[in-house]
C-alpha positions in Angstrom: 16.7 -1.6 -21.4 16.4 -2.5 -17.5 13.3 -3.2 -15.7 13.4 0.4 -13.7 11.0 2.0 -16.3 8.5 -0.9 -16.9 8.6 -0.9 -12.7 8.6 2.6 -11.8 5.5 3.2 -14.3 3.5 0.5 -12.5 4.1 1.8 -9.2 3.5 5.3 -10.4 -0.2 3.6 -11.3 -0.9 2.1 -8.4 -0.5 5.2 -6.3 -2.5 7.0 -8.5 -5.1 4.1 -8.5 -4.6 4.5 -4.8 -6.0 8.0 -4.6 -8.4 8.2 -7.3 -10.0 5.1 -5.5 -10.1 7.3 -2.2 -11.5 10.0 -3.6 -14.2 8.2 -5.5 -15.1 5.8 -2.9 -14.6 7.9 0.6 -18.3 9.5 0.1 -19.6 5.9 0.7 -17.3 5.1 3.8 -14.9 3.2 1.9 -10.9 3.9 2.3 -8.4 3.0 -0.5 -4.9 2.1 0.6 -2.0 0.4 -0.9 1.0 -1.2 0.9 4.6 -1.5 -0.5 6.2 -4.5 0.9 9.9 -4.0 -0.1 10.2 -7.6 -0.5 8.6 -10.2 -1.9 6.4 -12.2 0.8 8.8 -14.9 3.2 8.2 -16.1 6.3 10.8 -13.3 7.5 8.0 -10.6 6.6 5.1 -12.0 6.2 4.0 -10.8 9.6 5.0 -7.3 9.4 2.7 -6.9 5.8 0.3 -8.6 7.2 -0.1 -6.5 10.5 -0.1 -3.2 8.4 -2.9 -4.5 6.1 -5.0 -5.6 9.3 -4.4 -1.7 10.8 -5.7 -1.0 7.7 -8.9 -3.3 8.0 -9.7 -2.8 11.2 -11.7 -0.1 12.9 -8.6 1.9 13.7 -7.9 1.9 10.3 -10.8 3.9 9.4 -9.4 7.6 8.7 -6.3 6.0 6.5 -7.2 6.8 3.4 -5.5 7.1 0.0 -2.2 6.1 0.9 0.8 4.1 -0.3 2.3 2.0 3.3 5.9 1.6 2.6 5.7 -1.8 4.8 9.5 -2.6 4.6 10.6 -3.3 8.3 12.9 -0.6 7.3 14.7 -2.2 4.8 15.0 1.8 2.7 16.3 3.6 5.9 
């Protein structure tokens, strides 16, 4: 057996972590997002996760809520 089931079951979680968070937090003013880097971290994209999780953090940020961020510098196009 591959990997593709143990890794598509844990992504399935995390977006579904992702919006059960949202919903259960948002009355207090907290937002739940996860981002899907594509990669794993290098100095190559380091910068373009990072910028995407500070959006996220920041006051602009503020009415994202409860989504996955496919933060891939368009590696899936």
């Amino acid at each position: 057996m591959t990997a593709a089931p143990v890794y598509s079951m844990a992504k399935a979680a995390i977006n579904n972590l992702t919006h059960a968070l949202a919903s259960e937090l948002g009355p207090r003013g907290i937002t739940a997002n996860a981002v899907a880097p594509g990669y794993t971290r290098t100095d190559a994209n380091a910068s373009v996760i990072a910028a995407v999780v500070a959006f996220l953090a920041s006051d602009e940020g503020h009415w994202v809520t409860g989504q996955t961020i496919e933060a891939s510098g368009g590696y899936k196009l």
